[in-house]
C-alpha positions in Angstrom: 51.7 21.7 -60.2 49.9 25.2 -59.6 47.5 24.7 -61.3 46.5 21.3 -59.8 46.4 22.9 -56.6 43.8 25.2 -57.6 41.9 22.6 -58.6 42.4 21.0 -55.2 41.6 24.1 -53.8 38.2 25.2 -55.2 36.9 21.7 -55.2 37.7 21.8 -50.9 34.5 23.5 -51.3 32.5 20.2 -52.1 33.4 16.9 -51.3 37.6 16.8 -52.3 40.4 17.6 -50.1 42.6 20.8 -50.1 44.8 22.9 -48.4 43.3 25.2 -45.8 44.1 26.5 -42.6 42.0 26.0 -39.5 39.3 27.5 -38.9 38.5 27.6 -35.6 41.6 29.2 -34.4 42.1 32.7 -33.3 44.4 35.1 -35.3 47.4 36.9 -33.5 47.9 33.7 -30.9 51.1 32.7 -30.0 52.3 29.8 -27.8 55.5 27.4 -27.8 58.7 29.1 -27.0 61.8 28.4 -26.5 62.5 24.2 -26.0 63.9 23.5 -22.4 65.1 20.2 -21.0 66.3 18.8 -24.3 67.6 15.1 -23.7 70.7 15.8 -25.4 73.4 18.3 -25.7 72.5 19.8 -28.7 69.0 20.8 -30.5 68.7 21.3 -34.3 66.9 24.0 -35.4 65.6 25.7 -38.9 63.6 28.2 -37.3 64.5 31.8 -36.0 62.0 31.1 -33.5 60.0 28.6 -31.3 57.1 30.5 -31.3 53.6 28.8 -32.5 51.6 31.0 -34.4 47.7 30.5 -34.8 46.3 30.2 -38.1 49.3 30.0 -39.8 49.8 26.4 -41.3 47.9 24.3 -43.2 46.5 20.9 -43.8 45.3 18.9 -47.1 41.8 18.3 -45.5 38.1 18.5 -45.9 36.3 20.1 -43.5 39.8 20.6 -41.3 39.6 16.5 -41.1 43.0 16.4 -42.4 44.0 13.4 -45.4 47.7 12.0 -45.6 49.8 15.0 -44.4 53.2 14.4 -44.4 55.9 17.2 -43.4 59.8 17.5 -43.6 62.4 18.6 -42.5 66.6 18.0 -44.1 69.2 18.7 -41.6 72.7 19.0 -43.1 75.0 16.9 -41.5 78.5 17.9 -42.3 79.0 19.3 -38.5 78.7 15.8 -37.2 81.2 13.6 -39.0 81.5 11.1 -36.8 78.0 10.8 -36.4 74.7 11.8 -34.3 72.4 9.9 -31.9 69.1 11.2 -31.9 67.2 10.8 -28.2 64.0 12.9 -29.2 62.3 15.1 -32.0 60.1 18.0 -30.9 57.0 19.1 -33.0 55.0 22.3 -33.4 51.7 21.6 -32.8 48.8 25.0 -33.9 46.1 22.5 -33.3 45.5 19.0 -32.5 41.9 17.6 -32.2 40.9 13.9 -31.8 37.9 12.4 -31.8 38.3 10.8 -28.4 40.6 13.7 -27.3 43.7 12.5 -28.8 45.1 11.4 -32.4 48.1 9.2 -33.8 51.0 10.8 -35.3 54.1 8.7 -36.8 58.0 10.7 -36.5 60.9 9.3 -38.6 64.1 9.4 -39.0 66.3 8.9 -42.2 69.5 9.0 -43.4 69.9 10.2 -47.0 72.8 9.8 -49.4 73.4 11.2 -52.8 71.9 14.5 -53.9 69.6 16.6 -51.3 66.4 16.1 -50.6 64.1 15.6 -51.8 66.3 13.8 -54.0 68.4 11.2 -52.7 68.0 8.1 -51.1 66.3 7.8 -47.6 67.2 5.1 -45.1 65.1 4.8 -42.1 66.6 5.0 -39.0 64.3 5.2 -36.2 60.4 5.9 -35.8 58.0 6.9 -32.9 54.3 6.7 -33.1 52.7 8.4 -30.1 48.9 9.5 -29.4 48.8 13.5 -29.5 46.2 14.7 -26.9 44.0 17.5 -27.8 46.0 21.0 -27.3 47.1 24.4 -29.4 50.4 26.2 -29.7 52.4 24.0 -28.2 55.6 21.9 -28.8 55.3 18.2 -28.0 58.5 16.0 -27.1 58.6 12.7 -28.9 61.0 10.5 -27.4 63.0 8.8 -30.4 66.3 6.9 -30.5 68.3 6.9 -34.1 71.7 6.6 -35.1 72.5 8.4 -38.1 76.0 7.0 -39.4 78.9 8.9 -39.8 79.2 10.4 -43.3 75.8 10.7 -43.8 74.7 13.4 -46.1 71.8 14.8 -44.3 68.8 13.6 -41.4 65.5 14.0 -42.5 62.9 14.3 -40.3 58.9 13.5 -41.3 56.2 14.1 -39.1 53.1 12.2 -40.3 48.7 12.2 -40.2 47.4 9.5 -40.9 43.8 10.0 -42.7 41.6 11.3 -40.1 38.7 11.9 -41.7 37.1 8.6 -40.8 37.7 9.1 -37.3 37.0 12.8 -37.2 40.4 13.8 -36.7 41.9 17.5 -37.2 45.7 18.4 -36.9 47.5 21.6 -38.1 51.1 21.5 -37.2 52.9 24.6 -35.7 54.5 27.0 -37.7 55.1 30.6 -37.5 56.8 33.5 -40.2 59.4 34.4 -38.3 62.1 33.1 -40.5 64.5 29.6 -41.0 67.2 28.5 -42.2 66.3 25.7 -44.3 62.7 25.0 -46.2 59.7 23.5 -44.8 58.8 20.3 -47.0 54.9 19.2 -47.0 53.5 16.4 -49.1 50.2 15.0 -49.5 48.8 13.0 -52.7 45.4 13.6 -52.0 46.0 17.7 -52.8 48.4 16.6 -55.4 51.4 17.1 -54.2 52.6 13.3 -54.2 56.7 14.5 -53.2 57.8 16.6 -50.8 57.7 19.9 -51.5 58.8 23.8 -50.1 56.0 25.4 -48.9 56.8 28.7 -50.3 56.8 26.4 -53.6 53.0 25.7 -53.3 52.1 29.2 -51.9 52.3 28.8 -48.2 55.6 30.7 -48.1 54.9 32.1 -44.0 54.3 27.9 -43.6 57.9 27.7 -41.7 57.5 24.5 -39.4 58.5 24.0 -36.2 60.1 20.7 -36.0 63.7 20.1 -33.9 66.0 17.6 -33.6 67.7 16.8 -29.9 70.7 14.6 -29.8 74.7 14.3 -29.3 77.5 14.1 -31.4 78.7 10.4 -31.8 82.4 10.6 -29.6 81.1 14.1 -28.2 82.4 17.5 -28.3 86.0 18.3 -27.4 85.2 19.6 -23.3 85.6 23.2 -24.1 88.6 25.6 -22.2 91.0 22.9 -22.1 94.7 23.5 -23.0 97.0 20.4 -23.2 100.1 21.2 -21.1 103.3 19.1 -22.1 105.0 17.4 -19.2 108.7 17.6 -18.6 111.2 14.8 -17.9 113.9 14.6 -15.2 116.3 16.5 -17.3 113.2 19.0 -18.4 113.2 19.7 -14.5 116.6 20.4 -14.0 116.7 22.8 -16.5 113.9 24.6 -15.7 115.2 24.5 -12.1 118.7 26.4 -13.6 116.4 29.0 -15.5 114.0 29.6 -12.7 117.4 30.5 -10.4 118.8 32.8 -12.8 116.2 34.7 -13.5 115.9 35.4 -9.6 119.2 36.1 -9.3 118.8 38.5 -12.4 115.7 39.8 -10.5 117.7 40.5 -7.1 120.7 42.4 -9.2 118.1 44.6 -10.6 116.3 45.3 -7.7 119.8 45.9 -5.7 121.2 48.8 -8.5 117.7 50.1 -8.7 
């Protein structure tokens, strides 16, 4: 597989794609930050940070006019076992550049049962293709509605690019180092990496995507702070009445002799 990718890599230099970050971005930038206004009550996240850093991910591309880039994300589901609607995914976007200002992108949603992914079996549960306008370091909302059943294994999440070399389109999507929680899957056949595949596997190990999840918990969460309180009977009340009274009277004694 490595050594494919070398290939891949020295032959970016002629005609073939390969991975490469962009070049027109300026080192040390930072943009993104922390998501606010999430449609749901509850955001899944792999990375330690929101932060999008500049010339930190790459693409398969020639040129920077990316091929086929497809990029992953495996959320375990065991926290949600009732289920979990999904009302948007947010991406991490370093750079997007369109030939007439903006470019498509496809998000899915899938279920997958058996093993984890990449293994596994992936059922698609809802999609969103939107047009990504021309911008850097920034987190774009896609508005996406999915069910994902209760008992399911895991979500995954894919972000795809269409080949834009055609239509002279670049896209690098936002990543930073700053650690996660769960890999970063890319895959892209025209670089030879046909299944999805860690970053850190294929060298890019700083490659940690931003890519979040916002939802709810199929039933919702138990409201929080609130203690059941048994209710008591006639007879209940009568003989918390006789309690009540001796106490006082236990009380009064007390505070006579003191």
């Amino acid at each position: 597989m490595m050594g494919a990718l070398a290939l891949c890599l020295l032959a970016s230099a002629s005609w073939a794609a390969g991975f490469s970050v962009n070049a027109t971005g300026v080192a040390g930038q930072t943009g993104g930050g922390v998501v606010e206004g999430a449609c749901g009550a509850t955001v899944l996240s792999q990375t330690t940070s929101q932060s999008i850093v500049a010339l930190n991910s790459v693409s398969c591309n020639s040129g920077g006019l990316h091929a086929d880039n497809s990029y992953f994300r495996a959320f375990d589901m065991s926290a949600y076992p009732t289920g979990f609607d999904v009302c948007e995914v947010q991406v991490g976007v370093e750079e997007a550049v369109g030939a007439g200002g903006a470019q498509p992108i496809t998000v899915n949603v899938y279920a997958n049962s058996g093993t984890g992914f990449p293994a596994g079996t992936l059922t698609l549960l809802g999609t969103a293709s939107p047009s990504v306008a021309d911008q850097s370091l920034a987190i774009v909302t896609v508005p996406l509605a999915a069910s994902v059943p209760a008992g399911t294994t895991q979500m995954v999440v894919e972000v795809f690019t269409p080949d834009g070399q055609t239509a002279g389109h670049s896209f690098f999507i936002g990543s930073n180092n700053l650690g996660e929680s769960g890999p970063s899957y890319l895959a892209a056949a025209a670089c030879g990496i046909t299944v999805p595949t860690p970053t850190s596997a294929i060298g890019f190990a700083n490659m940690q995507i931003v890519l979040n999840v916002s939802g709810d918990a199929v039933g919702g969460p138990p409201p929080p702070n609130v203690v059941e309180v048994p209710t008591l009977g006639g007879w209940g009340l009568a003989l918390l009445g006789v309690v009540l009274a001796g106490a006082a009277f236990v009380a009064l004694r007390k505070r006579a002799v003191a």
